[in-house]
Legacy VTK file of the C-alpha trace (Angstrom):
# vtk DataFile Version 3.0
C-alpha trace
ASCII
DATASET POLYDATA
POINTS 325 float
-1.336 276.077 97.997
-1.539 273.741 94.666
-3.705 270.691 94.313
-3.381 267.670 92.108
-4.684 268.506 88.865
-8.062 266.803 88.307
-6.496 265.360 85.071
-3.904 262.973 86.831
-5.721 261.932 89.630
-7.945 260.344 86.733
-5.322 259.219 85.550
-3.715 257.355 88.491
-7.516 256.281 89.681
-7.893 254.167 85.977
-4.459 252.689 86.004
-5.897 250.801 89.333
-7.454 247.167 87.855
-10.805 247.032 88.430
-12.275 243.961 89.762
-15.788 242.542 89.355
-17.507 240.596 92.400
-20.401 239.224 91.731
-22.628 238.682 94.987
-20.960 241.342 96.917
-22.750 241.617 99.575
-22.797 237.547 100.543
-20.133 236.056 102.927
-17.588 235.854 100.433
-17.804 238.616 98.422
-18.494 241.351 101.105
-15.166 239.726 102.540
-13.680 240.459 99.627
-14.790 243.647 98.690
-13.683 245.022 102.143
-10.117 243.038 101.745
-9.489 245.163 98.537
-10.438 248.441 100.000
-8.109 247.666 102.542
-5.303 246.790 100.189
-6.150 250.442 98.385
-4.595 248.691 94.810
-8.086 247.973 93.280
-11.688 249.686 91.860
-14.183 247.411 92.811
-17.564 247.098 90.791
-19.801 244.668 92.765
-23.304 243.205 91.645
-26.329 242.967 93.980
-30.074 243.556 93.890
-29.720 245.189 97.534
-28.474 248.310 97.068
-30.195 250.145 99.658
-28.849 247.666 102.351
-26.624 249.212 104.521
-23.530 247.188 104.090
-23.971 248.370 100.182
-24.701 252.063 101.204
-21.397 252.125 103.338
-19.253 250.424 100.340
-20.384 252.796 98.171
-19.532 255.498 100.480
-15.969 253.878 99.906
-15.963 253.997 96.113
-17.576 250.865 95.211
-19.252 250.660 91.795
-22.673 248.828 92.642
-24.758 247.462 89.843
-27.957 245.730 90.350
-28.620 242.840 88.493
-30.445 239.007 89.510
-28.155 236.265 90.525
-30.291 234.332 87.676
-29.675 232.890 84.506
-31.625 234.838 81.536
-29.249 238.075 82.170
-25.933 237.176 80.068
-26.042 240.741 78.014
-26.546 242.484 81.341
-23.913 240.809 82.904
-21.497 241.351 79.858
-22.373 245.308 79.864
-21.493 245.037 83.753
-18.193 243.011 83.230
-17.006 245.413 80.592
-13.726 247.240 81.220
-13.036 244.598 84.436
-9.024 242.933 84.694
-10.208 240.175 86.967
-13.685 239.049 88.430
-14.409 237.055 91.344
-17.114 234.699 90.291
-19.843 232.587 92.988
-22.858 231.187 92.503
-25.562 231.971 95.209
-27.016 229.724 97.704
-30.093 227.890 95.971
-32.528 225.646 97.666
-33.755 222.455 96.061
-35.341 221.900 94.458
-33.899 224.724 92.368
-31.394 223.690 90.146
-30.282 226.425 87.959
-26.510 226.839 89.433
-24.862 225.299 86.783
-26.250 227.322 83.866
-26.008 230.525 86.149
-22.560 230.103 86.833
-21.962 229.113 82.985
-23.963 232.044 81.824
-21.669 234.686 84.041
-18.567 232.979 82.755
-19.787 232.987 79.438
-20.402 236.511 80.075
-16.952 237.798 82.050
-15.162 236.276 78.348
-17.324 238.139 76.356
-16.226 240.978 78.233
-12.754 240.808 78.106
-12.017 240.077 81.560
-8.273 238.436 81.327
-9.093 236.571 85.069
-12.081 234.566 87.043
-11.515 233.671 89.727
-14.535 230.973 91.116
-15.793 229.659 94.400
-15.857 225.863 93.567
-15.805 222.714 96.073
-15.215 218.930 95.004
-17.842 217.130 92.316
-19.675 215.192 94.997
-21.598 212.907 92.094
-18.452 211.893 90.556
-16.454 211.325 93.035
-19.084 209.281 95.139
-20.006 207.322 91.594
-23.671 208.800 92.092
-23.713 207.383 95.527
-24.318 210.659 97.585
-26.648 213.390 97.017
-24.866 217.301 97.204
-25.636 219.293 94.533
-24.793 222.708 95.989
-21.185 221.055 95.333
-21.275 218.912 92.280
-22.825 221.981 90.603
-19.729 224.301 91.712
-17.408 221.396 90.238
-19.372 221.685 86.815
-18.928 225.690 86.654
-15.218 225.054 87.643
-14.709 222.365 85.012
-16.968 224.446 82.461
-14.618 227.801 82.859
-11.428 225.719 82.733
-12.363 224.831 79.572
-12.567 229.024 78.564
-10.015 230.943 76.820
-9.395 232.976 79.952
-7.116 232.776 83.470
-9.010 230.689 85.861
-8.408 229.651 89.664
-10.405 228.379 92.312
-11.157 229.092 95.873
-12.654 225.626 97.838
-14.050 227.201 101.118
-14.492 224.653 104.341
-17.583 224.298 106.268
-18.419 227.662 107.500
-18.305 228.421 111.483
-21.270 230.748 110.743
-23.304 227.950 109.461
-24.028 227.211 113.824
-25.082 230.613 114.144
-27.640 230.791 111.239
-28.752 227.513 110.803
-27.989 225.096 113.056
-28.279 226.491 115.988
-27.683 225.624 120.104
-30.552 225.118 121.415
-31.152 225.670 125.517
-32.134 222.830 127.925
-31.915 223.065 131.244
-28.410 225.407 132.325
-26.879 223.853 129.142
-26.795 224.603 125.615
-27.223 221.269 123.320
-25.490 221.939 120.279
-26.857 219.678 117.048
-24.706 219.436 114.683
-24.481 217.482 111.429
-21.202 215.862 111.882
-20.046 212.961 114.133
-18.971 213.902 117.692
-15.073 212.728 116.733
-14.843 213.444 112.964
-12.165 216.288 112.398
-13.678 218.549 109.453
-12.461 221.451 107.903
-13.895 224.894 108.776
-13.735 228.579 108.158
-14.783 232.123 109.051
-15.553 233.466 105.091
-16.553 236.623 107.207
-12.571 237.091 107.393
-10.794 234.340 105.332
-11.765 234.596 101.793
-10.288 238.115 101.096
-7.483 237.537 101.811
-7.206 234.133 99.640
-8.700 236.125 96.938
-6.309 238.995 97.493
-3.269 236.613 97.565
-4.389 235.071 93.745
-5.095 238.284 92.583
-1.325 239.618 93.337
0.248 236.660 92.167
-2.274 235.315 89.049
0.379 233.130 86.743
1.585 231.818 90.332
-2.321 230.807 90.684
-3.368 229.768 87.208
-5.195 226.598 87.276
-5.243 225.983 90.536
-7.793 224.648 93.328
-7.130 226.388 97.083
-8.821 225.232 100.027
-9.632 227.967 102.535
-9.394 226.708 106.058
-9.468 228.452 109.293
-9.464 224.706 111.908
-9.567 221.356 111.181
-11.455 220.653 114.478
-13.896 217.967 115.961
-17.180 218.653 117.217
-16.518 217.709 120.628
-13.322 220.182 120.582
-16.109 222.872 118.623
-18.192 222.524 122.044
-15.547 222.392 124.750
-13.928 225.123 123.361
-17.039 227.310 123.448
-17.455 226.522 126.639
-13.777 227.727 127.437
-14.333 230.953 125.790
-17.696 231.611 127.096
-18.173 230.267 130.528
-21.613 228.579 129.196
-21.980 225.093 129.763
-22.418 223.341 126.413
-22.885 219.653 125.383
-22.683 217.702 121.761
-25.396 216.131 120.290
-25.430 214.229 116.496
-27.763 215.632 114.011
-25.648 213.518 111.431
-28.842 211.410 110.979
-32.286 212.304 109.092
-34.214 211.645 112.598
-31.512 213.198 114.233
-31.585 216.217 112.302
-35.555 216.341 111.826
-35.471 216.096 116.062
-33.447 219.289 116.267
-34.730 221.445 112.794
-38.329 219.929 112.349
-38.450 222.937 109.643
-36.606 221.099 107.196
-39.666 217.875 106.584
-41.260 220.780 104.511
-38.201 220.096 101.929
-37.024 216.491 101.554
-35.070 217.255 98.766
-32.837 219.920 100.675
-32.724 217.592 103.838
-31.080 214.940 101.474
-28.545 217.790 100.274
-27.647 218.474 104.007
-27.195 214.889 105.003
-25.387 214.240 101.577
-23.546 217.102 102.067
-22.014 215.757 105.716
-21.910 211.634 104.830
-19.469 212.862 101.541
-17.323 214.560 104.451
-17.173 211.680 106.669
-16.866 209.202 103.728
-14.556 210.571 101.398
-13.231 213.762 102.807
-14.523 217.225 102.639
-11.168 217.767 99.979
-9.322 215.015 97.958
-5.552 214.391 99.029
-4.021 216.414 96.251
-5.169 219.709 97.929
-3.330 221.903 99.881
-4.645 222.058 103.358
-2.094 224.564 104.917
-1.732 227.008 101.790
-4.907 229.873 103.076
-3.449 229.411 106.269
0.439 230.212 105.113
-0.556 232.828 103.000
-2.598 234.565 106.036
-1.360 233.733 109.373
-4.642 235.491 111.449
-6.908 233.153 109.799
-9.207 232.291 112.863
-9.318 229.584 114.310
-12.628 228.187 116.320
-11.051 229.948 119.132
-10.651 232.966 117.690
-13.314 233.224 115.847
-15.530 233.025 119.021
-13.712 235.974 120.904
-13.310 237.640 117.833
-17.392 237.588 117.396
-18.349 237.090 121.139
-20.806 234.904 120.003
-22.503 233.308 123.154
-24.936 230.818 121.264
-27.783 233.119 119.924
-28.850 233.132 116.156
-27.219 235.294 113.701
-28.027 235.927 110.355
-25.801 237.634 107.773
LINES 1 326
325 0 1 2 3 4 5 6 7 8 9 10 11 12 13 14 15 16 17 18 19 20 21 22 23 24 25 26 27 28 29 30 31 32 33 34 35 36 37 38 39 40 41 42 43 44 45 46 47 48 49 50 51 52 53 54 55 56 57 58 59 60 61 62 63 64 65 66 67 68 69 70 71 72 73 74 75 76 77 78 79 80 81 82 83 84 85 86 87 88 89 90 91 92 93 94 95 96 97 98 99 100 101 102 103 104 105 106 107 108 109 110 111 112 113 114 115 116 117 118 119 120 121 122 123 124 125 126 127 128 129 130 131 132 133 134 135 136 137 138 139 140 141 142 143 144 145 146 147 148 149 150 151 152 153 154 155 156 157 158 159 160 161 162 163 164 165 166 167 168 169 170 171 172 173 174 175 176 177 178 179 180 181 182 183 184 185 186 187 188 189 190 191 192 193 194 195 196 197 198 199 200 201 202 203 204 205 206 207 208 209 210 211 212 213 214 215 216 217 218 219 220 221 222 223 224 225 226 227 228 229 230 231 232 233 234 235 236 237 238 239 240 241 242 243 244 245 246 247 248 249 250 251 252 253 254 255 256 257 258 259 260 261 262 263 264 265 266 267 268 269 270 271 272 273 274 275 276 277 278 279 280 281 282 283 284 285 286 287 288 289 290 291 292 293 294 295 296 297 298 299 300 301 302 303 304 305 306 307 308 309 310 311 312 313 314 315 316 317 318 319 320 321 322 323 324
């Protein structure tokens, strides 16, 4: 019996591009990172501080190279030394709180950084520039700051697209969640009761968007994808989980500040982020969650099992309790 010679399965294992994502084990990137495995054409290097977390333990079990490094600015050599040798990196800024507001130079400082390595491709997890396109009006930072990076790296000697991700599904499960009274579960939510609004599962969605760029990058260059799994009411959000799960569910507006402080008294403690959350929605409501120009079917064309609200709840099973991920 013979065996592959050491030499070319080296050989055959380097010729594989080797993609960088930073914040691997988030939504987005662990949805990713799992996407690529699948697809068995990449080596994956991911960053994280957590690597004895489980999800990190099993991905390494898999063949992922894990690095730990901060998700904060002050790191650019260590982030160059970690980019080094990488064809393509996908690129997102954590989730920071206000009053932090360090995303922009983060994201510019791991841009600056992917360049410096030589990596040909980035591609970034933007949404629309809130403070522009609201003339200063409305207050969303967590988006306006994304816009910045995106506008920042188009402006880099390097392949660039973007990735716009909808309102996420899991955002009721961590955040905002049902809350029992009586035999029925009031859901609060921050959007009115008829306003259709993008959503997605990033769980399941944004591999496969990041997959699809990756295979086809001149196709991609310069571009800004929306990934959407429903465009979907709240009313049609509840009635549907009660169709799924048999609970008996009713709508009720947190679109408000009292509204919301009623529900998620937590969030007095932090003005600032309250005014993020309830800029966040009224730029939704007001001007759209995307401009016209963008392409609202192309995540779902490119990957027909995108979930839907439907799906997503029978694909989860998720009956109303808090999650965290």
């Amino acid at each position: 019996m013979s065996y592959p010679s050491t030499e070319n399965k080296t050989t055959l294992q380097v010729e594989k591009p080797l993609i960088i994502i930073v914040g691997i084990l988030g939504k987005q990137g662990y949805s990713v990172a799992r996407t690529l495995l699948a697809s068995g054409a990449y080596r994956i290097r991911g960053i994280t501080r957590r690597l004895d977390a489980p999800e990190a333990i099993k991905l390494a079990e898999q063949g992922v190279d894990l690095i730990s490094l901060p998700l904060n600015p002050g790191y650019k050599k260590e982030f160059t030394q970690a980019f080094r040798g990488a064809d393509s990196i996908f690129l997102m800024t954590p989730n920071i709180a206000p009053p932090a507001s360090y995303e922009f130079d983060l994201g510019k400082e791991l841009a600056d950084a992917a360049v410096e390595a030589g990596v040909k491709q980035i591609i970034f997890s933007s949404l629309e520039n809130v403070d522009k396109l609201t003339g200063g009006k409305l207050f969303a930072p967590h988006f306006t700051d994304k816009a910045r990076i995106e506008e920042y790296i188009r402006t880099l000697p390097v392949k660039s697209s973007f990735i716009y991700m909808a309102f996420f599904f899991t955002n009721l499960m961590e955040f905002y969640n049902p809350q029992l009274k009586g035999d029925t579960l009031v859901f609060p939510i921050y959007l009115p009761k008829d306003f259709a609004a993008p959503f997605v599962d990033p769980l399941t969605a944004t591999g496969p968007a990041v997959l699809e760029i990756l295979s086809n990058p001149d196709k991609y260059s310069g571009k800004s994808l929306p990934v959407i799994g429903d465009i979907i009411t709240p009313q049609e959000m509840v009635d549907t989980f009660t169709k799924v799960t048999g609970i008996k569910a009713e709508y009720s507006s947190a679109y408000k500040r009292q509204e919301m402080l009623r529900y998620f008294p937590e969030f007095a403690s932090n003005d600032v982020l309250l005014n993020e959350i309830l800029g966040m929605a009224e730029f939704a409501v007001e001007y759209g969650y995307f401009i016209n120009e963008r392409d609202l079917q192309w995540s779902r064309q490119i990957n027909p099992q995108t979930l839907n609200w439907e799906a997503f709840l029978r694909t989860t099973n998720w009956k109303g309790q808090k999650l965290m991920y």
